[in-house]
N, C-alpha and C positions, 0 to 999 in steps of 0.2 A: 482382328488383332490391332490395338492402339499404336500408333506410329509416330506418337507423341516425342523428340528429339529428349537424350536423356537429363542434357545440362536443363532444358525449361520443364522437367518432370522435376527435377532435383528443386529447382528454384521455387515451381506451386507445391513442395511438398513444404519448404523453409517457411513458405508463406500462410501456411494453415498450421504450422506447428507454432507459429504468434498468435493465432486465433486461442489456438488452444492453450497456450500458456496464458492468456489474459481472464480467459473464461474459467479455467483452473486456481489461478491465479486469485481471483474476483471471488469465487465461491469459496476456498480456503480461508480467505480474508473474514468473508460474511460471518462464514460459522463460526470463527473463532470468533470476533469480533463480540458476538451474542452468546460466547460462554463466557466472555471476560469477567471476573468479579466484578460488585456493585459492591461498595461499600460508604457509608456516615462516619465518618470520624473527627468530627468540627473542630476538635478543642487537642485533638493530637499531634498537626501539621501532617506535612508530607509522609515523610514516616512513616509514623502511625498508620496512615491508608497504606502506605503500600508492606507493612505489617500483616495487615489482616487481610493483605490480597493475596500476599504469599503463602499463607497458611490455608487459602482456601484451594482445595481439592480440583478447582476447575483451572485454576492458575498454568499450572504447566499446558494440558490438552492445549487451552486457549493461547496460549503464545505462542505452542510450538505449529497452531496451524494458521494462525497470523504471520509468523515469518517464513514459512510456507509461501502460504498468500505474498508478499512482499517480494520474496526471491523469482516467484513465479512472474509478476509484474516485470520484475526489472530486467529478466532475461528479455520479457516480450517486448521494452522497452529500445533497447538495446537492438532489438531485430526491427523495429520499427523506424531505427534510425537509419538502419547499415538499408535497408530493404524498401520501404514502405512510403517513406516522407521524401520531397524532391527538396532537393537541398539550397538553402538558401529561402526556404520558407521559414515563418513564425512557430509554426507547432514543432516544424524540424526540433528550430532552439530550444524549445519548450521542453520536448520530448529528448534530449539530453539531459538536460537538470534535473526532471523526473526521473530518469533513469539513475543519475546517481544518487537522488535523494531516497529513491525506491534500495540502494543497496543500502545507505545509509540507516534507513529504516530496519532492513534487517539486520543488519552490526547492533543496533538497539537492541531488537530483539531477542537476537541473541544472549544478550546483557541482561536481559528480563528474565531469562530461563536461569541464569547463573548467579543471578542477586539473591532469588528466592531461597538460593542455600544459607543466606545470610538471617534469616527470619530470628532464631534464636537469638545473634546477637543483639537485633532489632529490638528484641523483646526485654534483655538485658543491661542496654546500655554501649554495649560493646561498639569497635573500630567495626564498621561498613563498607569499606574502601570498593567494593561491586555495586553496590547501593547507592553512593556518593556516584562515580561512575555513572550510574545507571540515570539518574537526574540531572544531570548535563548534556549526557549523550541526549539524551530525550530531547530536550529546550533548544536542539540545534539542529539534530537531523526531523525528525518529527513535524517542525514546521518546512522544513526546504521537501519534505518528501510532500506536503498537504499542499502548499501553495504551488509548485512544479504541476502536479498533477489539476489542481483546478486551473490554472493556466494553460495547461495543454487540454480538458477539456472545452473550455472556452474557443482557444484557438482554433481548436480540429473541426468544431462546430462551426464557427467563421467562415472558416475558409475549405468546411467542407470534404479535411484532407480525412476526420477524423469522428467518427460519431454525428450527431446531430443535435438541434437545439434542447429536445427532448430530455437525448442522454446527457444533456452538458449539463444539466442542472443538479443532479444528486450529483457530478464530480466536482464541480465548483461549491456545492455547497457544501460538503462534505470533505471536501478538501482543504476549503477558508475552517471551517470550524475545529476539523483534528489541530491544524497550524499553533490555532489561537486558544486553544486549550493547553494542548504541550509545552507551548511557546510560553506562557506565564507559569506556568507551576511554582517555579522557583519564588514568586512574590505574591502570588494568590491565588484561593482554590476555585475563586467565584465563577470561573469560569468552566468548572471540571465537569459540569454538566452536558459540556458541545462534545465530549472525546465519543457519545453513542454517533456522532454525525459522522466519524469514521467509516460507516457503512455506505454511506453515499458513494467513497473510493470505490467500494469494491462493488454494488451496482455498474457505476460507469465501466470499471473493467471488465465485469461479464460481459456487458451490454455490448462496449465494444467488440471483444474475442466474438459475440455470436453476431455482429456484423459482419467481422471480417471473413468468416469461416460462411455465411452465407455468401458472401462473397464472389470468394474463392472458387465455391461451389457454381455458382450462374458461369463464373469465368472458365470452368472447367466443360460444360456442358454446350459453352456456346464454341470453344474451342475446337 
């Protein structure tokens, strides 16, 4: 019979429940990510695309499991600070900002699921006021959620508290590129092509969760 004391039972169980929210977290993201509409609308503007993203059928599944994915992050975020990180380190700080750019992200998201009821007036001309919303909120939380998270991949890799050099590249790259996508919409589309490098986030967070959660595991078997 394990005689394992219950508060460090309680604590490895807090500790693999971040594994498991990043990996959950990470694969929610992926799949939504890759049902997200594709849309050409050159001569529309913004609008327009996000018109014909609303009317497409894949529009909700893909959001509602991107914010998913994002709330899943941010909790494991959030555990990673209180638990994980020694304080007064660089990913520490890092792994704050992502954390709240990670809820930030999902307030977005949010806004994506409830703008799409605006599609008709989109179509008509009409007041958008979720939609207007929904393009702001974007250009503010969108990039603090992409560069947080490529910044704390970076660091964690550094300095080792977090992933490795490996994993740090699809989150840094993937998390400069969602930024710098989101970040300009408002003034041009040219760069609307970097928002697929959003999947690079949610590699890095599976990637991590199934670190942590091997882990976890060695730490449990050598205990």
């Amino acid at each position: 019979m394990s005689t394992t004391p219950v508060p460090a039972a309680i604590a490895r169980a807090k500790a693999t429940i971040t594994g498991w929210l990043l990996l959950v977290g990470g694969a929610a993201f992926l799949v939504g990510g890759g049902m997200h509409p594709r849309v050409d609308a050159p001569d529309g503007g913004a609008k327009e695309r996000l018109r014909v993203m609303f009317e497409d059928g894949d529009w909700y599944p893909s959001q509602a499991l991107m914010l998913a994915g994002t709330a899943c992050i941010a909790a494991a975020l959030v555990a990673l600070v209180r638990r994980r990180l020694p304080a007064g380190a660089p990913s520490r700080y890092a792994a704050v900002v992502a954390a709240v750019g990670a809820a930030l992200a999902s307030v977005a998201l949010l806004v994506h699921l409830l703008a799409a009821g605006e599609a008709d007036r989109l179509a008509g001309g009409g007041d958008t006021p979720i939609t207007d919303a929904l393009v702001v909120v974007d250009t503010i939380a969108i990039p603090v959620f992409g560069l947080a998270i490529a910044a704390l991949a970076l660091l964690g890799a550094l300095t080792r508290s977090l992933g490795n050099v490996v994993v740090a590249i699809p989150g840094v790259v993937g998390g400069a590129g969602y930024a710098l996508a989101a970040g300009t919409i408002l003034i041009s589309d040219r760069l609307d092509g970097l928002f697929p490098t959003a999947i690079g986030i949610a590699l890095w967070a599976a990637a991590v969760g199934v670190q942590l959660l091997l882990r976890d595991r060695r730490a449990t078997v050598t205990a």
